[in-house]
C-alpha positions as CSV (number, residue, x, y, z in Angstrom):
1,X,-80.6,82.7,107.6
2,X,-83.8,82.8,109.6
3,X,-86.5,85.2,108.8
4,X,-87.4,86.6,112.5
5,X,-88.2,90.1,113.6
6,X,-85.5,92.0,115.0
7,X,-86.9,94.8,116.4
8,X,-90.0,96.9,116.8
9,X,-88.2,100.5,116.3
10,X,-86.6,99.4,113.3
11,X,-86.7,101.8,110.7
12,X,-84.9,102.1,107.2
13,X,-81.9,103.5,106.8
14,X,-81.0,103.5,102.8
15,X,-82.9,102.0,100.0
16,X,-81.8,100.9,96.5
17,X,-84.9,99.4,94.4
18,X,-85.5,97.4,91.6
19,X,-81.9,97.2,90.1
20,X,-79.6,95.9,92.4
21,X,-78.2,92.5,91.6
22,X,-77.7,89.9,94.4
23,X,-73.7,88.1,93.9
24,X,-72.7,85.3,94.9
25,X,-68.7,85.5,93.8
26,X,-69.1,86.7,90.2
27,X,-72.7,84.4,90.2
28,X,-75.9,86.7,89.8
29,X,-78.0,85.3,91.7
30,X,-81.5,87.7,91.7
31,X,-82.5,90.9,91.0
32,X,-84.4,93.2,93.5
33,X,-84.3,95.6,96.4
34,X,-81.7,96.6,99.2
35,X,-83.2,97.7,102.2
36,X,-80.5,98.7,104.8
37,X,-82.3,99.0,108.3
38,X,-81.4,99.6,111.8
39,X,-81.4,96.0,112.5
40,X,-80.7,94.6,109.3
41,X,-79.5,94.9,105.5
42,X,-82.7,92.8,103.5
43,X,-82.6,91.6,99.5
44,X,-86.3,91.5,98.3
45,X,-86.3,89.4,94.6
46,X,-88.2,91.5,92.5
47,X,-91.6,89.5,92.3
48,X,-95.1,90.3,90.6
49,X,-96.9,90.1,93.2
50,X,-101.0,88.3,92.9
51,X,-104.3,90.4,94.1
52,X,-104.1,88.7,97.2
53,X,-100.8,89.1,97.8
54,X,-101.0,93.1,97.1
55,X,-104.4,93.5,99.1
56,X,-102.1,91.9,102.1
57,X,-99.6,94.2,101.7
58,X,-102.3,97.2,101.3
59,X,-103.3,96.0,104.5
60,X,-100.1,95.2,106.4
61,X,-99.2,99.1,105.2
62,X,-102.5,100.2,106.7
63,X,-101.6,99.2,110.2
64,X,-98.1,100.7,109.7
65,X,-96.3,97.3,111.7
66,X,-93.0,97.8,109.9
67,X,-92.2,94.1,111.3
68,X,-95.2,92.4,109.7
69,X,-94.5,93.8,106.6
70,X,-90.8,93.0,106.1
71,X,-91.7,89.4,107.2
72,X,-94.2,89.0,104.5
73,X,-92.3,90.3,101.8
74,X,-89.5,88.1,103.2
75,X,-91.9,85.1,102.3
76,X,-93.0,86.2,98.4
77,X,-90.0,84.7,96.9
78,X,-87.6,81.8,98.3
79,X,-84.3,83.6,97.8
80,X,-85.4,86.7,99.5
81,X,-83.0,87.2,102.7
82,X,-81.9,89.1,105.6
83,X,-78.3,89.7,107.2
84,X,-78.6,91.0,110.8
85,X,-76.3,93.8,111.0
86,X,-74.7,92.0,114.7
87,X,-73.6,89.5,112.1
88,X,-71.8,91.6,109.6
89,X,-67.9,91.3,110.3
90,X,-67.0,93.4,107.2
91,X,-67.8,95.3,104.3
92,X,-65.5,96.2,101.1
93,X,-65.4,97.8,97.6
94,X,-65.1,95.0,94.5
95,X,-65.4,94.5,91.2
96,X,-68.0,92.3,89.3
97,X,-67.1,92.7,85.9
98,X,-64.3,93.9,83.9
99,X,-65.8,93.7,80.5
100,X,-66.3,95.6,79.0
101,X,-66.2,98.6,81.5
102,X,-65.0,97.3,85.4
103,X,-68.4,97.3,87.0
104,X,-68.1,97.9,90.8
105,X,-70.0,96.3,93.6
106,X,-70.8,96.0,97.3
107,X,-69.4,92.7,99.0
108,X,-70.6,92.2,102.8
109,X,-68.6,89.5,104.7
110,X,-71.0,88.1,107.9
111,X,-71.3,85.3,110.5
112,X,-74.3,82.6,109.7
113,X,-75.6,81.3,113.2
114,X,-73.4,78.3,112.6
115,X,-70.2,80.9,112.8
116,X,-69.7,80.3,109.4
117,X,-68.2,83.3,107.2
118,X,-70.1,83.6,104.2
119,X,-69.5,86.6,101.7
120,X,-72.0,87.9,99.2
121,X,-72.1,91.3,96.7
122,X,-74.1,93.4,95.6
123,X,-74.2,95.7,92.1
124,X,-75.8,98.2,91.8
125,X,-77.3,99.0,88.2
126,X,-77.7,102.6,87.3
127,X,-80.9,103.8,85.6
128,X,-79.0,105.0,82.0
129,X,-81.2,108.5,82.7
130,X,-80.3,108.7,86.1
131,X,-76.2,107.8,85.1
132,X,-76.1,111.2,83.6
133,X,-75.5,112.7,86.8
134,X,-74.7,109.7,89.0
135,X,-71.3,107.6,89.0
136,X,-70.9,104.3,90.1
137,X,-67.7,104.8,92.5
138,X,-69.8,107.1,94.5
139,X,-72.8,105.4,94.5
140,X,-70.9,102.1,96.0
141,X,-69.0,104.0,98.4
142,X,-72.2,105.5,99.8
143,X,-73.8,102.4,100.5
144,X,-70.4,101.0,101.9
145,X,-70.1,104.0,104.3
146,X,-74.3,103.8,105.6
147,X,-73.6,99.7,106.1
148,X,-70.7,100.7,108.4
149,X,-72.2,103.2,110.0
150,X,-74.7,101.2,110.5
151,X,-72.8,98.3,112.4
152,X,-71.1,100.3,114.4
153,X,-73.8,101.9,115.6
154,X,-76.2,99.0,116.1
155,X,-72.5,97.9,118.1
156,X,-72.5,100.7,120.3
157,X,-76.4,100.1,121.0
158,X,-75.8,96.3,121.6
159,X,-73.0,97.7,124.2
160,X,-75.2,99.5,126.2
């Protein structure tokens, strides 16, 4: 997947941080945050970042170029991606685990820039505080329904 800038009105759409887990099949393969843009659907590893790492980010912030910003958190960690949502070809309800409670996830199915299908998941881990008044089913379906959305309208602008 190549790391390039999309677009300069980009702005995000839905945002799940810190505990959603990257699948590859039932495979975790990093923990982080899924951002869901206009242009794209990004998984950020969660990283400590160093001081000079943060202060760039302080500073990228400062000057507000959403762009700059994505493509340098992009770089903090080597199995931080992006999926351009023109790519995505489908997006579905699965399950990750079964024990010892069925654990449901996210799975996007998408073109590489070889027009090679690739599919990959994501889980969503609930905060046990924030469980008390949030299921998973609804959670996953949500996420499902702003990804489609999503496509279709970034489809429809594509069209145009």
């Amino acid at each position: 997947m190549k790391n390039e800038p999309t677009s300069t009105k980009e702005r995000v759409i839905k945002e799940y941080p810190n505990v959603t887990y990257w699948l590859d099949g039932r495979k975790i393969m990093g923990w982080g945050n899924l951002i869901l843009t206009t242009e794209r659907l990004i998984f950020l590893n969660r990283v400590v970042p160093e001081d000079w790492q943060t202060e760039k980010l302080q500073e990228l912030n400062r000057e507000g170029d959403f762009d700059k910003i994505t493509e340098f958190a992009l770089k903090l960690h080597k199995k931080n991606f992006q999926v351009p949502l023109a790519s995505v070809t489908g997006v579905r309800m699965g399950v990750f685990s079964l024990i010892p409670i069925p654990k449901l996830c996210m799975r996007i199915q998408y073109q590489t820039a070889r027009k090679k299908l690739v599919e990959t998941g994501f889980w969503f881990r609930i905060p046990i505080l924030k469980g008390l008044f949030q299921l998973e089913p609804p959670l996953v379906q949500g996420w499902i329904n702003a990804v489609r959305a999503a496509v279709k309208k970034k489809q429809e602008a594509d069209a145009t």
